[in-house]
Backbone as a chain_set.jsonl record, in Angstrom:
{"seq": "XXXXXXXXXXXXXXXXXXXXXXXXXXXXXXXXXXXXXXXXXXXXXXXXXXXX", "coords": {"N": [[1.434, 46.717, -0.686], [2.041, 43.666, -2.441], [-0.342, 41.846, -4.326], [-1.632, 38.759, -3.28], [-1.979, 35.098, -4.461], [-3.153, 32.147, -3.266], [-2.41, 29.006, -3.929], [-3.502, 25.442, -3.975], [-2.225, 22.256, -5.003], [-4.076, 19.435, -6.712], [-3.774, 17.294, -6.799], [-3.264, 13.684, -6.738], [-0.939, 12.532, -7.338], [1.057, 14.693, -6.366], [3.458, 15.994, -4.478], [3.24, 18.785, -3.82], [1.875, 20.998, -1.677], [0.727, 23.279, -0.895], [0.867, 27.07, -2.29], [2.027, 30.012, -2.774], [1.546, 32.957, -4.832], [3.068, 35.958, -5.354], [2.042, 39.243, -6.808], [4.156, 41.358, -8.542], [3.15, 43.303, -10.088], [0.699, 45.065, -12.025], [-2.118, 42.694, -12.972], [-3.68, 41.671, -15.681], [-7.316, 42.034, -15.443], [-8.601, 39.468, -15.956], [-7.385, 37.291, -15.665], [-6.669, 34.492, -13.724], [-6.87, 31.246, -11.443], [-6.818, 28.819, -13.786], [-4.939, 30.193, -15.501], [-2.529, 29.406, -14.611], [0.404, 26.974, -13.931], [0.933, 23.887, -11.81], [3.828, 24.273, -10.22], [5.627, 22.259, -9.239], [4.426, 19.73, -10.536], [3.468, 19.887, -12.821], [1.074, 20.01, -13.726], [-1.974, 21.236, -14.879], [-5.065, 21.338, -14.318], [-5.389, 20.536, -12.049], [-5.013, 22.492, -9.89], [-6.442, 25.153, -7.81], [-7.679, 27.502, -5.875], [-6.869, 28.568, -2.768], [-8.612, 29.427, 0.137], [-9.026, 31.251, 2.539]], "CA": [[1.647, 45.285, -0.621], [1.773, 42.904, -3.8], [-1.032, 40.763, -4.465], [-1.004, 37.524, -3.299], [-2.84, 34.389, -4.511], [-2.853, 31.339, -2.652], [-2.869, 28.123, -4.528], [-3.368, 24.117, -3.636], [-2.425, 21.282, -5.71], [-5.299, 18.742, -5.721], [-3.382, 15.794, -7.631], [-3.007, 12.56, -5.8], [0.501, 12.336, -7.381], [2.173, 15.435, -6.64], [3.612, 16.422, -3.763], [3.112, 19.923, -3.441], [0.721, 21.548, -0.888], [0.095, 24.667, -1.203], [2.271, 27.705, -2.956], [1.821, 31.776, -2.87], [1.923, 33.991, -5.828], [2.531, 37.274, -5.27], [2.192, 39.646, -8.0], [4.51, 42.719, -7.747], [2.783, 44.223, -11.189], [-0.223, 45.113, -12.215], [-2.464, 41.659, -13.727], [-5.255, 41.88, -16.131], [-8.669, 41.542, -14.571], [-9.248, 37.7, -16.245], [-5.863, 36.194, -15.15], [-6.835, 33.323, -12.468], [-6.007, 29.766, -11.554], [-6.157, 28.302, -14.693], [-3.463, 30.358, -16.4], [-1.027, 28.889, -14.198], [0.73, 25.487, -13.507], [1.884, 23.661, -10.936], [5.217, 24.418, -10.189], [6.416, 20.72, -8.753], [4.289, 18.422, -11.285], [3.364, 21.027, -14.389], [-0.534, 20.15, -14.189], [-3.034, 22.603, -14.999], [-6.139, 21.425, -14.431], [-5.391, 20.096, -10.391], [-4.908, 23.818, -9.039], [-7.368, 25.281, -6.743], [-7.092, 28.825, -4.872], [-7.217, 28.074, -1.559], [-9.712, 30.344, 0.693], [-8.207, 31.372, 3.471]], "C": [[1.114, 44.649, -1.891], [0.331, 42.066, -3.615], [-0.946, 39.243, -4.297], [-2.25, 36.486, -3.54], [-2.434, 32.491, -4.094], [-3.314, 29.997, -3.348], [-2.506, 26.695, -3.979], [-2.996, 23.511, -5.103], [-3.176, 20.201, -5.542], [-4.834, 17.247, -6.294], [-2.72, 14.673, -6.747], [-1.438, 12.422, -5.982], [1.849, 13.319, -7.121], [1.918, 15.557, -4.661], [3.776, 18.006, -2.923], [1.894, 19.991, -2.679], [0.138, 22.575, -1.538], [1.582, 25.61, -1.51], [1.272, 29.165, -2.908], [2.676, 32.077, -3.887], [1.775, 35.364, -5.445], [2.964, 38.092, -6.349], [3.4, 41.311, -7.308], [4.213, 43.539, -9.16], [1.705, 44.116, -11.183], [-1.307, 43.737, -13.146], [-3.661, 41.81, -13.925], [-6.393, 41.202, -15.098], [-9.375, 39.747, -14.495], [-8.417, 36.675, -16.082], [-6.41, 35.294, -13.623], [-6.172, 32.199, -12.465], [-6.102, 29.27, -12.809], [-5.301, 28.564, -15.774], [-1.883, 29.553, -15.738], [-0.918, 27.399, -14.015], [1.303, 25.354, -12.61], [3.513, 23.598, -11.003], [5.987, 22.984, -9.967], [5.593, 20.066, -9.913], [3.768, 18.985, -12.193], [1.886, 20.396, -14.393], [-1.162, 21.626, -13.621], [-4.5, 22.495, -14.311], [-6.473, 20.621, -12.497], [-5.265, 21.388, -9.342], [-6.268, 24.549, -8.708], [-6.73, 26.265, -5.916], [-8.165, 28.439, -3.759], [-7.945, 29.745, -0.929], [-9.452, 30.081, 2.109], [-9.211, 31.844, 4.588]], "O": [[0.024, 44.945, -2.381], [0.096, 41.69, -2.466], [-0.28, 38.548, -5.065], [-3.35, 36.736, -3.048], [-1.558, 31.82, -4.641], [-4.528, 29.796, -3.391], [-1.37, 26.558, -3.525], [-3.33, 24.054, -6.156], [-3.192, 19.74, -4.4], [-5.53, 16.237, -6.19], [-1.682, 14.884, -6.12], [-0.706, 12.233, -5.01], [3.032, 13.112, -7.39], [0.962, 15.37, -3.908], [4.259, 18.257, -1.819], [0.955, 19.225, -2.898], [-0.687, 22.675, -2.446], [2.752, 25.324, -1.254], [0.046, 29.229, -2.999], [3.864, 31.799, -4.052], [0.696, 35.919, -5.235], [4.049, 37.868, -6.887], [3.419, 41.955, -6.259], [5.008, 44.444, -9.413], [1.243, 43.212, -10.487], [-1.152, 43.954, -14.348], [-4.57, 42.003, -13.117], [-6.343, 40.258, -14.309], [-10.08, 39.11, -13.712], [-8.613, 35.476, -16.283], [-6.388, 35.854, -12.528], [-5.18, 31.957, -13.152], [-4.925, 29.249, -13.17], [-4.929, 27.8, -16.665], [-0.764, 29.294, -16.183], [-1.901, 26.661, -13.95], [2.128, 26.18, -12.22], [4.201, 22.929, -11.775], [6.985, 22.749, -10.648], [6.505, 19.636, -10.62], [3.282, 18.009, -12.765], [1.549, 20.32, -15.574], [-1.034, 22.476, -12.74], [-5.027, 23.489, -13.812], [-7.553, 20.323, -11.986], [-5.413, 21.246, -8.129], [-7.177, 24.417, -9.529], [-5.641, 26.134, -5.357], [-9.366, 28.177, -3.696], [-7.796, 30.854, -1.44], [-9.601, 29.024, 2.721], [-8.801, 32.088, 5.723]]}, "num_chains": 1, "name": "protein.A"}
């Protein structure tokens, strides 16, 4: 089973909730939330892995 990482958006203006990444390759050891962006409103710095 891929890796999956579970991310919130925390920005008052977007409408996204929450979104799953799942990896189906291998990802360096220092890759976390802030390499990625929100998918619905392209901020970086409002993402937050949710803890399930």
């Amino acid at each position: 089973m891929p890796a999956t990482l579970e991310l919130t958006c925390t920005s008052d203006d977007c409408e996204m909730d929450m979104f799953d990444m799942h990896y189906t390759y291998d990802m360096p050891d220092d890759v976390g939330v802030e390499d990625f962006q929100c998918p619905y409103c392209g901020g970086t710095d409002c993402l937050e892995e949710t803890m399930g």
